[in-house]
C-alpha positions in Angstrom: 90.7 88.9 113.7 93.9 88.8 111.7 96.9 87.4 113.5 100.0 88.6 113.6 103.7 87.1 114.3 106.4 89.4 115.6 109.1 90.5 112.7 112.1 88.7 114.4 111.5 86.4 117.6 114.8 87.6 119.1 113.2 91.0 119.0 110.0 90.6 120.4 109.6 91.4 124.1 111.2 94.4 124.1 110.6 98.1 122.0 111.8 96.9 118.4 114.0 99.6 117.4 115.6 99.7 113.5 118.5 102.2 112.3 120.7 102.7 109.5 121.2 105.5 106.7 118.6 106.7 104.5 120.6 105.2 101.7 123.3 102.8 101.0 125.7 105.2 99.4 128.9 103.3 99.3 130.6 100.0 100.9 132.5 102.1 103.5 129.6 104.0 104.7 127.4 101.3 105.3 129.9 98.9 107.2 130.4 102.2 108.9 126.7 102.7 109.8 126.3 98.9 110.6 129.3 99.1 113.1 127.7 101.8 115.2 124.5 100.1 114.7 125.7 97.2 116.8 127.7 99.2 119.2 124.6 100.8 120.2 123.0 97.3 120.6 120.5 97.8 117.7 119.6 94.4 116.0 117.9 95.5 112.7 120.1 97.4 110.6 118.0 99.6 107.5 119.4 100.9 104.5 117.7 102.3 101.0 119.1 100.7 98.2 116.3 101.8 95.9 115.4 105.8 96.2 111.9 106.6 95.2 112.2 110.8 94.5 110.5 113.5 94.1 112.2 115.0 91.1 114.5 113.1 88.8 118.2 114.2 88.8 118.4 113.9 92.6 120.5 111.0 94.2 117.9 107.8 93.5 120.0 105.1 95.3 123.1 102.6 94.3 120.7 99.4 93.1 121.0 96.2 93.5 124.7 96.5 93.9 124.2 97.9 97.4 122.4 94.3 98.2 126.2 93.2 98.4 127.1 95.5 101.4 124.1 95.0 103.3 124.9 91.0 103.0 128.7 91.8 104.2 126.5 93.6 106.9 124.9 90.4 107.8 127.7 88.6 107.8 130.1 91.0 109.7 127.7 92.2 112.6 125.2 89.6 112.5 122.3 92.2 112.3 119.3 91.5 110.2 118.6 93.9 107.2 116.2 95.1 105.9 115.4 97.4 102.5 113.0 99.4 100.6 110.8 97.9 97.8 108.8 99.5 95.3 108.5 96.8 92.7 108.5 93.1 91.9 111.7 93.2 90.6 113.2 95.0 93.6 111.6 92.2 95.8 113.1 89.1 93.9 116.4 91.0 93.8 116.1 91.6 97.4 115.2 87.7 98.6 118.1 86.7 96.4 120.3 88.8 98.4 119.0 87.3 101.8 117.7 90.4 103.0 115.7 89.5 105.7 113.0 91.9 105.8 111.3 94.8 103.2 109.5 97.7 103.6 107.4 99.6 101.4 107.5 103.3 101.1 104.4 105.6 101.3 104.3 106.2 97.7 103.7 102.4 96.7 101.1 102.3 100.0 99.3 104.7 98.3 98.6 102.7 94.9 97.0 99.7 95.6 97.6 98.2 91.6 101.2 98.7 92.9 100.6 97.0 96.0 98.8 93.9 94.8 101.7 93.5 92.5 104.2 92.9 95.4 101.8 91.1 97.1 101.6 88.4 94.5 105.3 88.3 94.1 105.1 87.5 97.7 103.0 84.3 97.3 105.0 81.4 98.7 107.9 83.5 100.3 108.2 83.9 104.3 109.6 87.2 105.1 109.1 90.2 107.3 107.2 93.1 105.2 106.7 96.6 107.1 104.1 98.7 105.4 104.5 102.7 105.8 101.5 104.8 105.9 100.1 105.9 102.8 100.9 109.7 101.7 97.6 110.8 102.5 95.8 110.5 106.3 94.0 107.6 105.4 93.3 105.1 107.4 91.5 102.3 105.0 94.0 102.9 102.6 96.9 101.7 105.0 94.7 99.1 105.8 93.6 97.6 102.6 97.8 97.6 101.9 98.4 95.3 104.5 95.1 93.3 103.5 96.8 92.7 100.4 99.8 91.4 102.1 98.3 89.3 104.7 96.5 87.6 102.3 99.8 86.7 100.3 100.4 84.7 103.5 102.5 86.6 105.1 102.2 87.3 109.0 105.4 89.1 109.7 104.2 92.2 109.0 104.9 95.7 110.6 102.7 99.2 110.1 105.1 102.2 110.2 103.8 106.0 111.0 106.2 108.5 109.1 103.7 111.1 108.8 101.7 112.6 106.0 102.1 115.7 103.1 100.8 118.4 104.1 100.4 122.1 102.3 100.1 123.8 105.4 102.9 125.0 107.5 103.6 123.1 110.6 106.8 122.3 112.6 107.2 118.8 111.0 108.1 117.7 107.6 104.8 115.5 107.3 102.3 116.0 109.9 102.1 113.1 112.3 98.2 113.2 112.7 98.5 110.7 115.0 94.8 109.9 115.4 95.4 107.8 112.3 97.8 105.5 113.5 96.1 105.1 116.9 93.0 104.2 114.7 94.9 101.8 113.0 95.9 99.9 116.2 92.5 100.2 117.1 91.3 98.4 114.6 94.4 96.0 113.8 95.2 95.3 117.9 97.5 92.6 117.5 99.7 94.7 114.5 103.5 95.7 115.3 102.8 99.5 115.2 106.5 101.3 114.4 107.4 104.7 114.3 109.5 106.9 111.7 110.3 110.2 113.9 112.7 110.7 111.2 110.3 110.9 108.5 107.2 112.8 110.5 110.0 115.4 111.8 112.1 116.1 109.4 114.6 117.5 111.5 117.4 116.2 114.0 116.3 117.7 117.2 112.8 116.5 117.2 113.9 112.5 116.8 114.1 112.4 120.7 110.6 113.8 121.3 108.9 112.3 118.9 109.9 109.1 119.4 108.9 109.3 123.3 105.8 110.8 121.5 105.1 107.3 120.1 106.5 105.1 122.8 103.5 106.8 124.9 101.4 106.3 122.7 101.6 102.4 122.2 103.9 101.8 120.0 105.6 99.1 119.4 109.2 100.5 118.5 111.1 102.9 116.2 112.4 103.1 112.9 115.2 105.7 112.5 117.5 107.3 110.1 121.0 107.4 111.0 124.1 107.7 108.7 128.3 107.9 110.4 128.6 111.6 108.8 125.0 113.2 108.5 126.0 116.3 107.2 127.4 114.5 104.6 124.4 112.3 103.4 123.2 112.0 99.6 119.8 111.9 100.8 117.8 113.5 103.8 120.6 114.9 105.4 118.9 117.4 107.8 117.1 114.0 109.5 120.0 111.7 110.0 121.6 111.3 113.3 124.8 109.5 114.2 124.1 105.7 115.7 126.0 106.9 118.7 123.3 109.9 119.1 120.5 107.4 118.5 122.0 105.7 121.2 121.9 108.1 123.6 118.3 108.9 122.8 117.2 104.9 123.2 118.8 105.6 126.8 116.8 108.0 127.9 113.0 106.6 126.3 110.2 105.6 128.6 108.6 102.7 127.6 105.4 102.2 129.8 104.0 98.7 127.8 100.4 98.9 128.9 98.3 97.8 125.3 95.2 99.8 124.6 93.4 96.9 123.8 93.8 95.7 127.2 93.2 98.4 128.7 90.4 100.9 128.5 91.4 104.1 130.5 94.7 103.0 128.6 92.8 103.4 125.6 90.7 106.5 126.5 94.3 108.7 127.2 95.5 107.4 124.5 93.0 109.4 122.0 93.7 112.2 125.1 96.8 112.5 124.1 96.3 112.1 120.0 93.7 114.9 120.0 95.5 117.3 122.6 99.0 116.6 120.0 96.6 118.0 116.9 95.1 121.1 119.4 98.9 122.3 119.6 99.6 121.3 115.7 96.9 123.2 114.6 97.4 126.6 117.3 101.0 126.5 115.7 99.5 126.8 112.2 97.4 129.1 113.4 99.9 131.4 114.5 101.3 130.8 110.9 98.8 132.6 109.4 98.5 135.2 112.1 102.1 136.0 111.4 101.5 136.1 107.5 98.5 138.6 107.9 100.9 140.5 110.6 103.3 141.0 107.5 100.5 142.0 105.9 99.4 144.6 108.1 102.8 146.2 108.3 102.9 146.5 104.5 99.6 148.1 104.1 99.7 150.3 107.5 97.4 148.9 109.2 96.4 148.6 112.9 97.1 145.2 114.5 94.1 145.0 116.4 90.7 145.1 114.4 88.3 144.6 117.2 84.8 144.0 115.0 86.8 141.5 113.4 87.7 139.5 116.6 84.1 140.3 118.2 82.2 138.5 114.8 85.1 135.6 115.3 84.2 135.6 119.1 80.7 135.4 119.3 80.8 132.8 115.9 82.9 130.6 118.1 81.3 130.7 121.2 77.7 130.0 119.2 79.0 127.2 117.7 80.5 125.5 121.3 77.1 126.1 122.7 75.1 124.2 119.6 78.1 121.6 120.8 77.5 121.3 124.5 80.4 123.7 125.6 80.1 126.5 127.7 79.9 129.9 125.8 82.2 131.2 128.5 85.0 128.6 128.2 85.0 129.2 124.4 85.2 132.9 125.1 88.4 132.5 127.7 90.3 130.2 124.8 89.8 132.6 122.1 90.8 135.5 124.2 94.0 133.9 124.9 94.5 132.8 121.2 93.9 136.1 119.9 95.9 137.7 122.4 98.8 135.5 121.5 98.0 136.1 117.4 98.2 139.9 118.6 101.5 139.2 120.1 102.9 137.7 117.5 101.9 140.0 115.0 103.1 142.9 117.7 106.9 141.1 117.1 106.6 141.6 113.3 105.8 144.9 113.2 108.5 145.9 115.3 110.8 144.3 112.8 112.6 146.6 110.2 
């Protein structure tokens, strides 16, 4: 079994929580994001200095010159910092600066030629690496990243759920599928497991729930986006909260420390509550489509209700649960009250002008 050490002693008995902007944009912004930072009593301070984008032409970070505010960060609030890294060269630069911890984004998780390459530039070197999940849900993939690292020698090392893409419509801006971290953890029990609610949500107002999300499910602590004027931000503004806000939200969290491996009813509510969180992803993208084949409907005249359509769905469904070991008639009740809520929503669109 691999061992791991916790990313900073000081932090370690206690949800580990990490906040800062999205980017370093200028001096001012940052010591103003590090002073609300502390205020709040948050000890790790975050801050991209290197932007990986989608699309060239969009704001791809300051550079190493940022490395300068986040030392005067250091140095003026006594927080420890940490930074992205996506290449060799951004490491070395990053050490030299005294940063005193990296993470690496989902993109570079996802290519393990670019992972091995930070990995051998972090022979020798004692630092705290945290390794997001890889763009895609899987699970060997995140794994064999932080294999890489671990056997760099490094044992300071942090997995970080922000979510994966997604071509569907859901309510988050990459779909938790939280099976995959809780897999993770499962396999990796002694691993500091972080969440990015910033990242999976994509939106202010579902930080706080999905960051209680997390904390219930065994997680270790948060990672979280927050910038002194949000609306403002260069980067990812819809996701950024203020510190103070973050601060109120850390007051109100639940942390009930009970570790699955310790525990095994723990464990077993634990995938309870992962599997019931995908049954209400996937009825919400369900009802996606039933509202695009409501517009349909309207266009083309057509009755909402098609009755042989939902009876062939129905007794499909309800075959399939039996071959399963479910009970035709509890299959039949759910899919009554699913299609009476597609028929609802579709009801709403047609009454729209």
């Amino acid at each position: 079994m691999k061992e791991f050490k916790p990313l900073f002693e000081e932090c370690a008995a206690s949800p580990l929580y990490i906040a800062g902007p999205c980017s370093a944009e200028s001096r001012e912004q940052v010591l103003a994001a590090a002073e609300g930072v502390a205020k709040a009593g948050i000890k790790i301070f975050r801050a991209g200095v290197w932007k990986p984008r989608t699309k060239p032409g969009t704001f791809e970070g300051v550079g190493a010159e940022a490395l300068e505010w986040l030392k005067e960060v250091k140095e003026r609030y006594g927080l420890y910092v940490v930074t992205e890294v996506a290449t060799p060269e951004h490491l070395e630069l990053a050490l030299m600066a005294g940063v005193d911890g990296v993470w690496i984004g989902a993109r570079t998780t996802t290519n393990p030629f670019a992972m091995q390459q930070i990995a051998d530039a972090l022979q020798g070197v004692d630092t705290a690496v945290l390794i997001k999940n890889p763009v895609i849900p899987d699970v060997d993939l995140w794994i064999g990243a932080i294999e890489r690292i671990y056997n760099s020698g490094i044992r300071r090392i942090a997995a970080v759920h922000r979510g994966f893409g997604t071509h569907h419509a859901t309510l988050y801006r990459n779909d938790p599928h939280w099976s995959v971290p809780i897999e993770l953890q499962r396999l990796l029990p002694n691993i500091t497991l972080i969440s990015d609610p910033s990242h999976i949500g994509g939106r202010r107002d579902l930080v706080a729930p999905l960051s209680q999300q997390a904390l219930d499910l065994g997680f270790s602590g948060l990672m979280v986006e927050c910038h002194p004027m949000p609306d403002s931000a260069l980067s990812d503004a819809m996701q950024q909260i203020t510190p103070e806000v973050f601060s109120g939200i850390v007051s109100t969290l639940k942390w009930r420390r009970t570790p699955a491996n310790n525990n095994l009813l723990s464990e077993y509510r634990m995938h309870i509550d992962t599997i019931d969180s995908r049954i209400v992803e996937l009825l919400a993208e369900r009802m996606e489509v039933a509202r695009e084949i409501g517009v349909h409907k309207r266009h083309h005249g057509m009755a909402i209700v098609q009755r042989e359509r939902f009876n062939e769905l129905l007794e499909s469904a309800e075959a399939r649960a039996e071959f399963m070991g479910l009970s035709r008639g509890f299959i039949h009740l759910i899919f009554s009250a699913i299609h009476e809520e597609s028929v609802r929503q579709q009801s709403e669109i047609q009454g729209e002008n």
